[in-house]
N, C-alpha and C positions, 0 to 999 in steps of 0.2 A: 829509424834512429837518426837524429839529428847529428849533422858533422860540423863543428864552427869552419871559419874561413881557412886556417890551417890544416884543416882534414881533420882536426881531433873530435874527437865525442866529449862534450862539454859534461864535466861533472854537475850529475841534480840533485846529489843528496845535499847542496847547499841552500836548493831553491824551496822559497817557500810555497807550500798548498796553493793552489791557482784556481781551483775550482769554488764556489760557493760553499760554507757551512747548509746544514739543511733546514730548510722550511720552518720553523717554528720554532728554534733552537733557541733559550736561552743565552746569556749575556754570560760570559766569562766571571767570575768573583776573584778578586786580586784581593789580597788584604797588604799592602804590606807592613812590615815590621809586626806582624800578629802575632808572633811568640817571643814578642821584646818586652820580656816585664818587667825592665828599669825607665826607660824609654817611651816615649811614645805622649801623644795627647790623654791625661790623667782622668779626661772625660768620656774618655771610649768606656773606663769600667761603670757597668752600672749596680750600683749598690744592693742587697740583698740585705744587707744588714751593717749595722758600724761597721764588722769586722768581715764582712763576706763580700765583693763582690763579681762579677763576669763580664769578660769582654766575648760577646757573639763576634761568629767566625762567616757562618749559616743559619741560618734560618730558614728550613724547607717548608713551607705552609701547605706546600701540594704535595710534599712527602710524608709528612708530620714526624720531622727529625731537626736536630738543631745540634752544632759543633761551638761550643765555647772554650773559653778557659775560666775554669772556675780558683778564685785568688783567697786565700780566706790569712787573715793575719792577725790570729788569734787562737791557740788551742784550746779544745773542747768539743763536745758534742756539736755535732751540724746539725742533721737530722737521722731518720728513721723514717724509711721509706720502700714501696714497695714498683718494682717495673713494670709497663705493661710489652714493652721491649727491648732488644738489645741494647747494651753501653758498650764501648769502649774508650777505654783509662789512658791517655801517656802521661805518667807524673813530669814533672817540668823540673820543679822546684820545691824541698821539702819533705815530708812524710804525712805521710796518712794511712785509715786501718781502716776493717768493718770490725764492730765487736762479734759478729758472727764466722769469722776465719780467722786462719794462726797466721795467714801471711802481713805483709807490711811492705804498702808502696811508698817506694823511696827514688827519687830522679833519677829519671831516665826506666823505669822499670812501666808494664804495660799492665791491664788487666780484660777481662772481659767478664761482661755481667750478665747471665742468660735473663731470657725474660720471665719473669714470674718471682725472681728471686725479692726477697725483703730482707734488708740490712740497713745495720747504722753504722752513719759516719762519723771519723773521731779525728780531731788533728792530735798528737799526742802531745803533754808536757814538755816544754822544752823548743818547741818548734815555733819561730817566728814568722813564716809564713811557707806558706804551701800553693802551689800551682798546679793544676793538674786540666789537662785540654779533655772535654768529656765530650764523646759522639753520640747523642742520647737519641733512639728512633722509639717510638710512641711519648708516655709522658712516663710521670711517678706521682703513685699517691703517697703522700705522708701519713704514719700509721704509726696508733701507739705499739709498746710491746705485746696488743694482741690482738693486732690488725685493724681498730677500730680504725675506718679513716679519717683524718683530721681535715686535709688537703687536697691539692694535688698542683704539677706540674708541669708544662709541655711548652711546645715550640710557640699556641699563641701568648700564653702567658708570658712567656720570654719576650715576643715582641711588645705586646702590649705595654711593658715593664720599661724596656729600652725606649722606645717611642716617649714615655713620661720624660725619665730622665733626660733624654737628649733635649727635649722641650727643656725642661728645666736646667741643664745649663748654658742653653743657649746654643746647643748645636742645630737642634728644631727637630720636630718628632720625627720627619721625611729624613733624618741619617739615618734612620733605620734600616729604611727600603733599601739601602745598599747594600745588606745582608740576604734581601729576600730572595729566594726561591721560590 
């Protein structure tokens, strides 16, 4: 037990970790201001469509998982799609539904989406936009009403996607990699 010059035992819950992180360990991911949706550089979201787009949070390429926030400002049908693993929902901002359940996510409220399950997304009438930070682990294929697939999904496509844009507005495709995992 260490005594400072006074005889007292020096408080350490103040001191920081002193020994090394381990061996291989990944880089920290700081976002900040990642759930400022008024805010922030209007180049971080990448488009999906006029009225859709996503700010990545994560990007796990070695996990095959990816944390966005998905922004859509515009009601209507999204898509119809099917998981091949777990979601998790925090609505932000907004409302949103599946036509396949009687619930309705409305800010601040969670959800979780087992994997296997197939459902559409709907922003309902009246709603000017919708936020919602999605935890998506494997991908999702796009499917009509009767499973045909159309699509799909996933963490690279998400990067790939970001990487364009950021090229294209001038951030450069390498902002990316500061999502990566």
């Amino acid at each position: 037990m260490d005594v400072n010059e006074a005889g007292a035992v020096p408080d350490m819950s103040k001191v920081a970790y002193q020994l090394p992180q381990p061996g291989g360990m990944l880089a920290d991911i700081f976002v900040g201001g990642g759930i400022d949706l008024d805010g922030g550089d209007p180049r971080e979201w990448v488009p999906q469509t006029a009225d859709v787009s996503f700010r990545p949070l994560i990007l796990c390429v070695s996990q095959g998982y990816y944390i966005n926030i998905l922004r859509v400002r515009a009601a209507g049908v999204l898509s119809r799609h099917r998981h091949s693993g777990p979601v998790h929902a925090f609505t932000l901002r907004g409302t949103w539904r599946y036509l396949e359940h009687d619930w309705v996510a409305n800010a601040g409220d969670y959800a979780f989406e087992p994997p296997g399950e197939t459902h559409t997304l709907v922003v309902p009438d009246g709603v000017d936009e919708m936020a919602t930070l999605f935890h998506v682990t494997g991908g999702y294929t796009y499917v009509d009403p009767y499973g045909k697939a159309l699509g799909y999904e996933d963490v690279f496509t998400k990067l790939a996607a970001a990487r364009r844009h950021y090229e294209a507005v001038g951030l450069g495709a390498a902002h990316a990699d500061r999502y990566l995992r």
